[in-house]
LUMMIKOL-181529 format. One line per 2 residues: number of its first residue (from 1); their letters; for each residue x, y, z of C-alpha. Coordinates in Angstrom, 1 decimal. Example, Ala and Ser with C-alpha at 12.3 -4.5 7.8 and 13.67 -1.06 7.14 Angstrom:
1 = AS = 12.3/-4.5/7.8  13.7/-1.1/7.1
***
This chain:
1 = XX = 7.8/-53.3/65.2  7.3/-53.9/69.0
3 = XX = 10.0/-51.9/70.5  12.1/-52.4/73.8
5 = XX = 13.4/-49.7/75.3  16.8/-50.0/76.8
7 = XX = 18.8/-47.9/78.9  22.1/-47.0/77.8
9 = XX = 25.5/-45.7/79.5  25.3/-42.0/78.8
11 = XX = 28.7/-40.0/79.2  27.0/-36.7/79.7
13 = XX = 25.0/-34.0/78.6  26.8/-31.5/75.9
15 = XX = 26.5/-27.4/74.9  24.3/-27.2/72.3
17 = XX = 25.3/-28.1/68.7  25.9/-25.4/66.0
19 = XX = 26.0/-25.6/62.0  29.4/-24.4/60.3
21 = XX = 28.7/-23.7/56.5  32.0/-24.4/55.2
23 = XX = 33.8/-27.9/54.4  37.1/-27.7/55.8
25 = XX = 37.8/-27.6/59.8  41.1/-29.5/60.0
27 = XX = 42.1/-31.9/63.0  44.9/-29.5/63.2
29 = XX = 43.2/-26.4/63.8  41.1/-28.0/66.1
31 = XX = 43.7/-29.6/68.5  45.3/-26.2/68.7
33 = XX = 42.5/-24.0/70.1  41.2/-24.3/73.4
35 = XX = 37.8/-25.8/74.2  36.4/-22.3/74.9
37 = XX = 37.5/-21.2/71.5  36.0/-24.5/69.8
39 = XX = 32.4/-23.4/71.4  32.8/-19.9/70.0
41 = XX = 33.4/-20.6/66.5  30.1/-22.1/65.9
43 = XX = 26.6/-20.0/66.4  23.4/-21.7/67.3
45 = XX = 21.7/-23.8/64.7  18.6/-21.8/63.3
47 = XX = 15.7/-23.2/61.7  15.3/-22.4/58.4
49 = XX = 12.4/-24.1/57.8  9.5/-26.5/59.4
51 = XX = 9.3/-30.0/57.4  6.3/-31.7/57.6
53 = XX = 6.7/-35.5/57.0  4.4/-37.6/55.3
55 = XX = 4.8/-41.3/56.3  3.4/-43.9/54.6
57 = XX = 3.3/-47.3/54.4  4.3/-48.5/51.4
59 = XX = 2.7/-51.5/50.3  -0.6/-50.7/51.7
61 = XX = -1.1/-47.2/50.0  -2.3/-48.3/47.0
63 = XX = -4.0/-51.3/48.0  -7.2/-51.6/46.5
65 = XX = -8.7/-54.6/48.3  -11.3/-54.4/50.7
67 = XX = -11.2/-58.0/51.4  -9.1/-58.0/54.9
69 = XX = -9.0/-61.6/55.6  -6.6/-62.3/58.7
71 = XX = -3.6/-63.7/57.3  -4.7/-63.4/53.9
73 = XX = -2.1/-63.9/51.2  -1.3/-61.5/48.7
75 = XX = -3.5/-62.5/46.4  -6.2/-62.3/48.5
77 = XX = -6.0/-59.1/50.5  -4.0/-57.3/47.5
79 = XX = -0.8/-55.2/47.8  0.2/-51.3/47.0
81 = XX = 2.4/-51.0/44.1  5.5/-48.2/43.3
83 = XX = 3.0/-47.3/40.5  0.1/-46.4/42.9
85 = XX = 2.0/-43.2/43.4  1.0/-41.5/40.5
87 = XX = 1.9/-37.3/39.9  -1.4/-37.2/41.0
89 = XX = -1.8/-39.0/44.5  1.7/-37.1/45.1
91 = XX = 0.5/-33.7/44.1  -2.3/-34.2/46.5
93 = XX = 0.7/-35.1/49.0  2.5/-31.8/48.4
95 = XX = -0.8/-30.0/48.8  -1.5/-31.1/51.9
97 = XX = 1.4/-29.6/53.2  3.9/-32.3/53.2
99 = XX = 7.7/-31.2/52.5  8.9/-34.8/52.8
101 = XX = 7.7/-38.4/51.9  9.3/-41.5/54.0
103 = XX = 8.5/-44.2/52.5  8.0/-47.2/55.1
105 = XX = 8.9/-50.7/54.5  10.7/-50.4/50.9
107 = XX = 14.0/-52.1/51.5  13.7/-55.5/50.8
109 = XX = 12.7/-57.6/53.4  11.9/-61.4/54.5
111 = XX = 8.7/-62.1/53.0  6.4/-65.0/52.6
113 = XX = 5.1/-64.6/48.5  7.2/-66.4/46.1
115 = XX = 10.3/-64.8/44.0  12.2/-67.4/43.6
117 = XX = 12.5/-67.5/39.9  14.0/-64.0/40.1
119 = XX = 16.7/-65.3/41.9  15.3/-64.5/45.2
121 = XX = 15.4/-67.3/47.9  12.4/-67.6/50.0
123 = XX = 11.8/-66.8/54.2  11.0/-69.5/55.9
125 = XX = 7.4/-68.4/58.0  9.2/-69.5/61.4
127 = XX = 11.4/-66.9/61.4  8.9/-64.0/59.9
129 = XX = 6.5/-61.8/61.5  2.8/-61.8/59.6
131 = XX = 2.0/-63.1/55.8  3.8/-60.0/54.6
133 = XX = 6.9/-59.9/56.9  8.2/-57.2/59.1
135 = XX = 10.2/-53.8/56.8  12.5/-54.2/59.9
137 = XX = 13.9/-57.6/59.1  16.0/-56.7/56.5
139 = XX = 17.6/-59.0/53.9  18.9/-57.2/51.3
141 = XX = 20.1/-53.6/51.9  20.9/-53.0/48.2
143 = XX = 17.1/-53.9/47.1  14.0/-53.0/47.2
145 = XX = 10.5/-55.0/48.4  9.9/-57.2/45.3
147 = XX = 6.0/-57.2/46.6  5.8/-53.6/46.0
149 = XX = 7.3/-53.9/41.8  4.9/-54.6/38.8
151 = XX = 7.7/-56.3/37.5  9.8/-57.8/40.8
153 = XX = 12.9/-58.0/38.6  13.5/-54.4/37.7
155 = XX = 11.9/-53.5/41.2  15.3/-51.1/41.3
157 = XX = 14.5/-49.6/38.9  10.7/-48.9/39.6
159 = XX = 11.5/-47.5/42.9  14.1/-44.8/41.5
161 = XX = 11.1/-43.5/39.1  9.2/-43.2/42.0
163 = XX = 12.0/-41.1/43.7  12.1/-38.6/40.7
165 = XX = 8.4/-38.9/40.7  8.3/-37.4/44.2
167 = XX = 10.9/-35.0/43.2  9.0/-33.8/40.5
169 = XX = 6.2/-33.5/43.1  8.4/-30.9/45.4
171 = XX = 8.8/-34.0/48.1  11.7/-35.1/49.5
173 = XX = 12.5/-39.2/49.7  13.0/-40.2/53.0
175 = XX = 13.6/-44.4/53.4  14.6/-46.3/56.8
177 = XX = 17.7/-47.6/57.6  17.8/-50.2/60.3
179 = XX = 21.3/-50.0/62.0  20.6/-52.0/65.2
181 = XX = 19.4/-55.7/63.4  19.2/-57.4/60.1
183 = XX = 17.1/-60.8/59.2  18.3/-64.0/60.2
185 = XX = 18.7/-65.0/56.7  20.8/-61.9/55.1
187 = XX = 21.5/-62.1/52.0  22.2/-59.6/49.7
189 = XX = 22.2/-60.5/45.8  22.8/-57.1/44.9
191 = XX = 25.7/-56.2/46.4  27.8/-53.3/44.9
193 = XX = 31.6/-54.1/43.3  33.9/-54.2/46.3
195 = XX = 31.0/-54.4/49.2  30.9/-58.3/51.3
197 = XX = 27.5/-58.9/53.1  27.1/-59.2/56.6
199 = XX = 29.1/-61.9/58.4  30.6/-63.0/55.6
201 = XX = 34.2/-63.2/56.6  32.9/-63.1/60.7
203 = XX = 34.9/-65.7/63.2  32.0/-68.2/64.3
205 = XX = 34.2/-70.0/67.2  33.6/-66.7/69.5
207 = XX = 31.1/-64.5/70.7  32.7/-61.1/70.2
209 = XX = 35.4/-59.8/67.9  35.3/-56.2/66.9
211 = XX = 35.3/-57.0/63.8  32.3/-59.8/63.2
213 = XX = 29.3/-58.5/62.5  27.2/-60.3/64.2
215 = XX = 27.5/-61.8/68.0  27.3/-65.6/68.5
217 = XX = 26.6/-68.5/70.5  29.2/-71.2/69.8
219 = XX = 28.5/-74.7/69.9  24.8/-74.1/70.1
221 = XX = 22.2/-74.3/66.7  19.3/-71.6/66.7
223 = XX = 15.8/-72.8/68.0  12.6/-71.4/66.7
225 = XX = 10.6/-69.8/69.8  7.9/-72.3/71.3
227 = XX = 4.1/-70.4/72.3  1.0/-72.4/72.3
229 = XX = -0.6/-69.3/71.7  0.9/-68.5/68.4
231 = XX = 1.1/-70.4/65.2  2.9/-68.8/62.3
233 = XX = 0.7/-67.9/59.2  -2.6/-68.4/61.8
235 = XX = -1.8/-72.0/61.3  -1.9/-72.2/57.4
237 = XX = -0.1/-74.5/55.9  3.2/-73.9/54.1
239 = XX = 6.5/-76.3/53.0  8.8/-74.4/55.0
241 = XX = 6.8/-73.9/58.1  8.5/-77.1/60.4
243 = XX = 9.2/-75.1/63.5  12.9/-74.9/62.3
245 = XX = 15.3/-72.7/61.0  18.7/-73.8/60.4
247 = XX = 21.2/-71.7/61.8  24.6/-72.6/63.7
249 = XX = 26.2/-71.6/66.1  23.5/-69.6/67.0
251 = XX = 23.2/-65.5/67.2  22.5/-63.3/69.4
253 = XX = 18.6/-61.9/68.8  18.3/-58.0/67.1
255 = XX = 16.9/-57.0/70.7  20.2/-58.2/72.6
257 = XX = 18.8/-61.8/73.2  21.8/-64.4/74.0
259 = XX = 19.7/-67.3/74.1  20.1/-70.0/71.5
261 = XX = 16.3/-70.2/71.9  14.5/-66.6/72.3
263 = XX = 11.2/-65.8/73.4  8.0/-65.4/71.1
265 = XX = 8.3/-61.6/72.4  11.8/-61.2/71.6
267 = XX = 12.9/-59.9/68.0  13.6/-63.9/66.8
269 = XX = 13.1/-62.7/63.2  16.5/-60.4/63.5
271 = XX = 19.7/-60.9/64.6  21.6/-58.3/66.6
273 = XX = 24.6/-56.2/64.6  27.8/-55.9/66.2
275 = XX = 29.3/-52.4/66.7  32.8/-52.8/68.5
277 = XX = 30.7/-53.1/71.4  31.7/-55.9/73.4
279 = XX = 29.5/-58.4/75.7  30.2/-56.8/79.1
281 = XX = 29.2/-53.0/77.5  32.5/-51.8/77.0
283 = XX = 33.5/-49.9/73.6  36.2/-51.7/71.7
285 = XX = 36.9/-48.1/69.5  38.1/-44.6/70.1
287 = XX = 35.5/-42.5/72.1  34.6/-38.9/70.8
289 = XX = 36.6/-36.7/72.8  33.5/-34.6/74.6
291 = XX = 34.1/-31.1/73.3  32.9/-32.2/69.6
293 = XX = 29.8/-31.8/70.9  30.1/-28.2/69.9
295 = XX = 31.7/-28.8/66.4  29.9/-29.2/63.2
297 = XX = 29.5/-32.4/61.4  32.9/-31.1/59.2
299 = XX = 35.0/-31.9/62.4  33.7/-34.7/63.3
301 = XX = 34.2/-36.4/59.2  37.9/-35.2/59.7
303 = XX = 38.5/-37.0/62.9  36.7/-40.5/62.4
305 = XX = 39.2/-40.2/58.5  41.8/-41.0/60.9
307 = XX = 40.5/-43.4/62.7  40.3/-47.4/62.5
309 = XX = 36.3/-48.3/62.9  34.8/-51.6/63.2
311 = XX = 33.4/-53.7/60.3  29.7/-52.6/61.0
313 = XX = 30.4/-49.1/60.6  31.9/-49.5/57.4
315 = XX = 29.0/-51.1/55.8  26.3/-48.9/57.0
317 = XX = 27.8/-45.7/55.7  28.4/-47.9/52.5
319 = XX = 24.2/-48.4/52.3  24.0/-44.9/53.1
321 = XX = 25.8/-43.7/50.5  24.5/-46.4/48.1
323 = XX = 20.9/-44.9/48.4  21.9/-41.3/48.0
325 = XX = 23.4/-41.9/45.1  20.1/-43.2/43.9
327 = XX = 18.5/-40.1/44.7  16.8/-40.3/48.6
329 = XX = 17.0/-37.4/50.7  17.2/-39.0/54.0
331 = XX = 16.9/-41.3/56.2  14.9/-42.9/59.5
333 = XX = 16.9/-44.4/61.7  15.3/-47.3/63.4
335 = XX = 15.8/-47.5/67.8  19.1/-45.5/66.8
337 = XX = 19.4/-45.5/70.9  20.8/-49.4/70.7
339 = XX = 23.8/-48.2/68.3  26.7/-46.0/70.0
341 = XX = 26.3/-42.6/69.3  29.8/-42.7/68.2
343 = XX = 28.6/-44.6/65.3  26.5/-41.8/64.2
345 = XX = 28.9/-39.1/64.9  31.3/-41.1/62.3
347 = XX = 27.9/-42.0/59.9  26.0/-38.8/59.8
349 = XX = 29.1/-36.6/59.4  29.6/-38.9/56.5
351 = XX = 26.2/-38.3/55.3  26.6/-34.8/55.4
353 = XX = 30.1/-34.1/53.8  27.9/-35.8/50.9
355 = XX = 24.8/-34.3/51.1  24.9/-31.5/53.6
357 = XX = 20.9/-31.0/53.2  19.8/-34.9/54.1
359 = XX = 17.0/-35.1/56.8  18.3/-37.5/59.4
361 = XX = 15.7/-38.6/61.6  16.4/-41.0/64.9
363 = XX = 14.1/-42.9/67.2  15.0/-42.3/70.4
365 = XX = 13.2/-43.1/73.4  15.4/-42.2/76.2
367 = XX = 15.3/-38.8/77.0  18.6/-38.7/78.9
369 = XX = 19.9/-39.4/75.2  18.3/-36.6/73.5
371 = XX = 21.3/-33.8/73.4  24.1/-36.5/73.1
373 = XX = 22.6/-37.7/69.8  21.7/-34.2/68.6
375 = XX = 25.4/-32.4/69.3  27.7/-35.6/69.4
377 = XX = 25.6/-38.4/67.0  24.7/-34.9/64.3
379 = XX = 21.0/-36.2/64.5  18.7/-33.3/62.8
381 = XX = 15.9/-34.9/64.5  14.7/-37.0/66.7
383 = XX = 11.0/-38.6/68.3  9.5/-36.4/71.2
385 = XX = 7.7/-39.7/72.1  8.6/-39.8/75.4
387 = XX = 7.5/-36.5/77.2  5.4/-34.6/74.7
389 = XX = 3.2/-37.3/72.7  2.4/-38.8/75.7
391 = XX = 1.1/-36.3/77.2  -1.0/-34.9/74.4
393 = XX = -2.2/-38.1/74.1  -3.0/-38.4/78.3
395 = XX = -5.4/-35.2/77.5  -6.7/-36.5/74.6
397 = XX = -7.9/-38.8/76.3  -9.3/-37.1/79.5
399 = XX = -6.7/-38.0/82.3  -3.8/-35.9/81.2
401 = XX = -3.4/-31.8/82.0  -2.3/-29.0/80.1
403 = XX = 0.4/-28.5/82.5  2.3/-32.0/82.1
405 = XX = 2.4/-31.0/78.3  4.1/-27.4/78.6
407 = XX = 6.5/-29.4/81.3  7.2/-31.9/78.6
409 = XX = 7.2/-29.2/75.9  10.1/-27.2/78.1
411 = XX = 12.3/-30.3/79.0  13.6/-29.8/75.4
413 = XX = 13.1/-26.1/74.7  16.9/-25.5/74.3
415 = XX = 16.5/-28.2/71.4  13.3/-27.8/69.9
417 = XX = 14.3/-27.3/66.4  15.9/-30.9/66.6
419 = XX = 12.3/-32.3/67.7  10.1/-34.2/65.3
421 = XX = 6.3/-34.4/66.8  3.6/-36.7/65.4
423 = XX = 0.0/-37.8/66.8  0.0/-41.2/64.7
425 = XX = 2.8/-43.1/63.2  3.6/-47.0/62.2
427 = XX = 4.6/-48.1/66.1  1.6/-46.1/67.8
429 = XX = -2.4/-46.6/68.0  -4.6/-44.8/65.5
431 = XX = -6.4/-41.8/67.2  -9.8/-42.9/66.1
433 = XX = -9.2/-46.3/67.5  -11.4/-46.8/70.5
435 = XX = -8.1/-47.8/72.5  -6.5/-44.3/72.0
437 = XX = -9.2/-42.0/71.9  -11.8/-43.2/69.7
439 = XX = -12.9/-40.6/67.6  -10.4/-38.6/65.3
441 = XX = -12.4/-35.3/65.8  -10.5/-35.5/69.6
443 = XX = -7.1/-35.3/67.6  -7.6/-31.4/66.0
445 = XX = -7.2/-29.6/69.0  -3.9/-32.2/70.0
447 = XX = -2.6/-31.3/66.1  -3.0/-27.8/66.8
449 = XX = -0.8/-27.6/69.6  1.6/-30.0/68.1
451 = XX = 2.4/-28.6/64.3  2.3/-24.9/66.2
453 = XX = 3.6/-24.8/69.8  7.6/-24.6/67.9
455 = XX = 9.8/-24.6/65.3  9.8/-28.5/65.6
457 = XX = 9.1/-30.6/62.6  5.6/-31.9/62.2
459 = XX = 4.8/-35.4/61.0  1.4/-37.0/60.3
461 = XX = 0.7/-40.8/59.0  -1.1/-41.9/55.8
463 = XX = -4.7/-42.2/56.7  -4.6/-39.8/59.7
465 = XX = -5.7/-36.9/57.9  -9.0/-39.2/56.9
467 = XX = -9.3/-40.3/60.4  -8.6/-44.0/60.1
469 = XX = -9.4/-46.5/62.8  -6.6/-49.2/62.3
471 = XX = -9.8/-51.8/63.8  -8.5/-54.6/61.0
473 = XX = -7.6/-57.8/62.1  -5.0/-58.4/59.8
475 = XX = -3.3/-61.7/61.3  0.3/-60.6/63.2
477 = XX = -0.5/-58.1/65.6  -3.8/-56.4/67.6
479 = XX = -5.9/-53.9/65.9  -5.7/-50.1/66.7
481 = XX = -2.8/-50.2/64.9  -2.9/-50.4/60.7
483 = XX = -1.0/-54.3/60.8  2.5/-53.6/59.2
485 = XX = 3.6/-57.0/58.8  0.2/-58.4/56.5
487 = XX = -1.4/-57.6/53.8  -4.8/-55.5/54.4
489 = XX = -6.9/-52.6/53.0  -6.9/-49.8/54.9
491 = XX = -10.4/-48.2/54.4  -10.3/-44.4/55.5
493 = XX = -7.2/-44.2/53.3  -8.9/-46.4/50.4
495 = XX = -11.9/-43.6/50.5  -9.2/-41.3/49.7
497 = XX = -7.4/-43.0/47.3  -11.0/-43.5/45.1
499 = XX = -10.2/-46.3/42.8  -6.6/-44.3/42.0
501 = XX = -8.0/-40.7/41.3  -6.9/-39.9/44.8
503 = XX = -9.1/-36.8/45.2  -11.6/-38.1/47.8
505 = XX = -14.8/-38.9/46.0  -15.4/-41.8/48.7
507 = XX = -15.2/-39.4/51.6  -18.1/-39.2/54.1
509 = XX = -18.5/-35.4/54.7  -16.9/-35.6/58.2
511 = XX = -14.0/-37.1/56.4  -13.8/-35.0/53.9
513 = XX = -13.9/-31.6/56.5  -11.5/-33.7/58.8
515 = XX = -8.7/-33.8/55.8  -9.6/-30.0/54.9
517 = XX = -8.9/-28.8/58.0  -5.8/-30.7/58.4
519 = XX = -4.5/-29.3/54.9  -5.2/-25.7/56.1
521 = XX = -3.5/-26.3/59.5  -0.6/-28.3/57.9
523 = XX = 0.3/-25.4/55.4  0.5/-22.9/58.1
525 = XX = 4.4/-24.2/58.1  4.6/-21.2/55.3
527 = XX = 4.3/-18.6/57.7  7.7/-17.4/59.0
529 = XX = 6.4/-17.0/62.0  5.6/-20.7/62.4
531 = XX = 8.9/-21.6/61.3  11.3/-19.6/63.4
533 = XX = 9.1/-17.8/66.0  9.4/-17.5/69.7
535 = XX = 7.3/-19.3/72.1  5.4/-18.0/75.2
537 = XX = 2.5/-20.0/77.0  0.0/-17.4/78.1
539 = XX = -2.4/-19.5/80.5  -1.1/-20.3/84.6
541 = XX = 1.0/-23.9/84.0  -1.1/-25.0/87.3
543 = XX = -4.3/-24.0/85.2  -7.0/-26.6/85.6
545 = XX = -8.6/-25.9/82.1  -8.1/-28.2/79.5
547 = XX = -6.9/-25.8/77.1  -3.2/-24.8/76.1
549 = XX = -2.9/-21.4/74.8  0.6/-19.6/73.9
551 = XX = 1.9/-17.2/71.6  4.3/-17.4/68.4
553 = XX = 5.8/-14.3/67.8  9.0/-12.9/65.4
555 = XX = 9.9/-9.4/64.7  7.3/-9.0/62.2
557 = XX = 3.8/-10.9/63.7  2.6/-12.7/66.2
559 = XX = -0.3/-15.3/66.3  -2.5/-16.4/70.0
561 = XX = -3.6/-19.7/69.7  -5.8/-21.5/72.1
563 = XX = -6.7/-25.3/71.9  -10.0/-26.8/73.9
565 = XX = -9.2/-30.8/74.3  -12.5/-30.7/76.1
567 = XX = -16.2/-32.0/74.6  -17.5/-29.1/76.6
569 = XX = -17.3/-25.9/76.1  -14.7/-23.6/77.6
571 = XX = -14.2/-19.9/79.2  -11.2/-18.1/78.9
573 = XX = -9.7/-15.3/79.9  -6.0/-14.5/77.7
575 = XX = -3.3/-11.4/79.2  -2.6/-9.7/76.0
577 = XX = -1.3/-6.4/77.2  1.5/-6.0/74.7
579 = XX = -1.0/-6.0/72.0  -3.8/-3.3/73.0
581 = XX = -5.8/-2.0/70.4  -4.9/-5.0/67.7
583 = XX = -7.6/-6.9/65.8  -7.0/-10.4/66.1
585 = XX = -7.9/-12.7/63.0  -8.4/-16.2/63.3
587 = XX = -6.6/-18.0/60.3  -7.8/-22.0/61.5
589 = XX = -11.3/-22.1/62.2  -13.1/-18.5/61.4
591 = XX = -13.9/-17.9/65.0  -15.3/-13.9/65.4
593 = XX = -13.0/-11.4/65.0  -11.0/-10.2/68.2
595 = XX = -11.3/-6.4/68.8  -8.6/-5.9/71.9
597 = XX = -9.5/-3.0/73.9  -8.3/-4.2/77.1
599 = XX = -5.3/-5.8/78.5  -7.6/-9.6/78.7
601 = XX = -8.8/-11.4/75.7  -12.1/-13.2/76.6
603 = XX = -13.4/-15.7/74.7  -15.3/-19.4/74.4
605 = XX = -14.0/-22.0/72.4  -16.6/-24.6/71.1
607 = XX = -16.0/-28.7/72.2  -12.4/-29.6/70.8
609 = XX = -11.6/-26.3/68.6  -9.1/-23.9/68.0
611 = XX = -8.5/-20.4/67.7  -5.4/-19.2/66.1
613 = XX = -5.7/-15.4/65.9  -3.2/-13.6/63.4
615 = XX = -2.4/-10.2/65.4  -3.3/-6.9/63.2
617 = XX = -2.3/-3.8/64.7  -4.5/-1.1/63.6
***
């Protein structure tokens, strides 16, 4: 989706969290120990393992059609289906390195495609985004995409196969939750015994009551956003398309809109949730007392059982829960920054007195956020968008400089285990894409640096490891970006994918050596030294070069790597005086062998390689 970032009041910065492995830290034993002791009794969250995430899109996967007309229907561009994720494709998953599987887009959303004789109502194309709708403008919570089911009325039931499928595969099921808006037209029809859909018993006279769920306009009707230069559909025709969309009063837009009428480039297709926080910013629910920051996940589940929360709360951690008892792992949480971290002190805590292994994954743009929704919110990870991609992405592309990226890198050293880091993924521009850097060779080195420079998890998006160019035009949307709200082949991927035998037989050989070398980088997570090892850069941060070299080192090995984001080639001269007389082995690319006989490692590094030298001692 096209995001907004928004600043937020932040309360302050906490001590860093820690992990306590049992399930029972009263509120009693708490209130009688001092702050000091309350830090002590936790130890510093280790990492016990790198994930690599897997993203992919779900209903273009398996997407066979190479037709790509903009705004072409289903039947015409084709969709991905549950079933396109054979053992097979998700073997070849695993292989590649991946430890977890989100699946994007699967809860069921407004689309344009027919389903109403499975009881399904359909989305009017004024208020949706593309042919194929937006997986943020969620209608049904407790249902799955019927565009992505061989049979749309046992969808549910396709989609848990597919979770045991990836289980059965050594994946773990990640899906999106998206706590910050819902689609104008919720409305589940699969709503567990004992849950009420959104809004269903709000008070429509007033804006604001703790306990609505959405906010409201009264006395005014919702007005479809005017833009002579957009027509929904591309202009196709369709009985529903009038430039209307009943709804009165009016709400409040999913990116904090409070006009009756938003703007073409606000979030018209969602309307905003309501978390006890009222119009003028203010909190209408008790506020985490500060030191909690230092308690596990335990303490904070005790203390929010005691407390009265507001409506919206309620009904997330009920879809939470609804989905892991289906079987998912974990969850993305979409622009998590426009929800209270309260609210996910009281929902992950939740989450993990159920489940204490679920990967909980936040997008989070402000960096002034990051350690309140870590230690307070109990996020296990969140986006290093703002700092690190960015500048990897600056050097990719020529104008950045190795030293913004180790500044960026040691902004959030004290959290690094918490960091997620990714070169591609749904929001951002494909590498290859002329408007990023243009050719996906230019994205190794950046990969390097990224899956290896920390403990951080790694995650890479469907097509990347082929080098896909996102240069469709798939209707909604510019190309550089694979469309997510249409329908489209996506052809990199589709080479891939080979008519379903998903073993690359319609690779070029640049393709094909491109997605080797990312499945021998990518498994490198095995090494323990990759996973839990210390970091230390070992060129000048003022150094000009366009290289960033460091070590990883643990008690047991230590591996140099060196990364030239340059097309030329490039000199350099590494202080390795702790580790005279070693061999060094490269264990990426075969570069020579390393005899150290000195204290200075000098060496030349082709046009946009990588050396990562496994230290032997002899």
């Amino acid at each position: 989706m096209i995001k907004l970032k928004k600043q937020h009041h932040v309360r302050g910065l906490f001590a860093l969290m820690a992990g306590l492995m049992t399930n029972s830290v009263s509120v009693s034993a708490i209130a009688s120990s001092s702050v000091t002791d309350n830090v002590a009794m936790v130890s510093p969250r280790k990492s016990l393992d790198k994930p690599v995430v897997y993203q992919v899109f779900t209903r273009l996967f398996g997407n066979k059609n190479s037709t790509n007309k903009p705004w072409g229907t289903l039947e015409e561009n084709g969709v991905g289906k549950f079933s396109d994720f054979t053992p097979t494709a998700l073997k070849e998953i695993s292989a590649l390195g991946a430890t977890h599987i989100w699946y994007t887009g699967v809860l069921h959303h407004d689309v344009i495609a027919d389903y109403s004789e499975y009881g399904i109502t359909n989305d009017d194309p004024d208020v949706v985004k593309g042919r194929a709708g937006s997986p943020y403008a969620i209608k049904d919570y407790y249902n799955v995409n019927p565009d992505l089911a061989e049979d749309p009325a046992k969808r549910l039931a396709e989609f848990e196969a597919l979770i045991k499928r990836s289980h059965d595969a050594g994946l773990k099921v990640i899906i999106d939750i998206v706590p910050n808006h819902i689609a104008r037209n919720y409305h589940s029809i699969t709503l567990p015994h004992g849950v009420q859909n959104f809004g269903e018993t709000d008070d429509t006279t007033v804006e604001y009551r703790r306990d609505n769920n959405f906010y409201y306009i009264p006395n005014k009707a919702f007005a479809v956003p005017e833009d002579v230069n957009y027509r929904p559909l591309g202009g196709q025709e369709h009985p529903l398309l009038d430039g209307k969309f009943e709804e009165m009063p009016a709400k409040w837009t999913g990116n904090g809109s409070r006009e009756a009428q938003p703007g073409i480039h606000d979030w018209y297709e969602t309307v905003k949730v309501n978390y006890g926080v009222k119009p003028d910013g203010s909190y209408d629910f008790e506020q985490l007392p500060e030191y909690f920051s230092s308690l596990p996940y335990q303490a904070h589940a005790n203390f929010w059982a005691t407390k009265s929360v507001p409506s919206s709360w309620t009904k997330f951690r009920q879809i939470a829960e609804y989905w892991l008892d289906k079987g998912v792992d974990g969850f993305r949480y979409d622009m998590a920054e426009m929800v209270p971290v309260e609210f996910w002190s009281y929902l992950n805590s939740s989450i993990k007195m159920k489940n204490p292994d679920a990967f909980l994954l936040a997008e989070v743009y402000n960096p002034t956020l990051y350690r309140p929704f870590v230690h307070q919110g109990k996020m296990d990870y969140l986006y290093d968008k703002v700092g690190f991609y960015d500048n990897l992405k600056y050097l990719m592309q020529g104008h950045g400089n190795a030293k913004a990226v180790w500044q960026a890198y040691e902004s959030v050293s004290d959290i690094e285990s918490h960091m997620l880091h990714f070169l591609e993924n749904h929001d951002e521009q494909r590498i290859a894409s002329p408007e990023f850097a243009g050719s996906a060779e230019k994205g190794k080195p950046a990969m390097v640096v990224s899956h290896l420079i920390s403990t951080a998890a790694t995650m890479i998006y469907f097509g990347q490891t082929e080098g896909e160019d996102g240069s469709e035009n798939a209707g909604f949307g510019q190309p550089s970006r694979t469309s997510i709200f249409d329908y489209i082949g996506v052809p990199a991927h589709q080479a891939w994918m080979n008519g379903g035998k998903f073993d690359g037989g319609a690779l070029t050989s640049k393709q094909r050596e491109l997605r080797d070398y990312y499945q021998k980088l990518l498994n490198l997570r095995s090494l323990e030294v990759v996973k839990s090892g210390q970091t230390y850069p070992l060129l000048p941060s003022n150094d000009t070069l366009p290289v960033i070299a460091f070590e990883r080192t643990d008690k047991d090995t230590s591996l140099i790597v060196v990364s030239n984001f340059s097309a030329q080639p490039q000199d350099i001269a590494l202080s390795l005086p702790k580790h005279l007389n070693s061999m060094l082995v490269d264990i990426l690319e075969n570069n020579p062998k390393q005899e150290l006989r000195s204290e200075t490692l000098n060496l030349t590094l082709a046009p946009l390689s990588s050396a990562v030298y496994q230290v032997e001692k002899e």
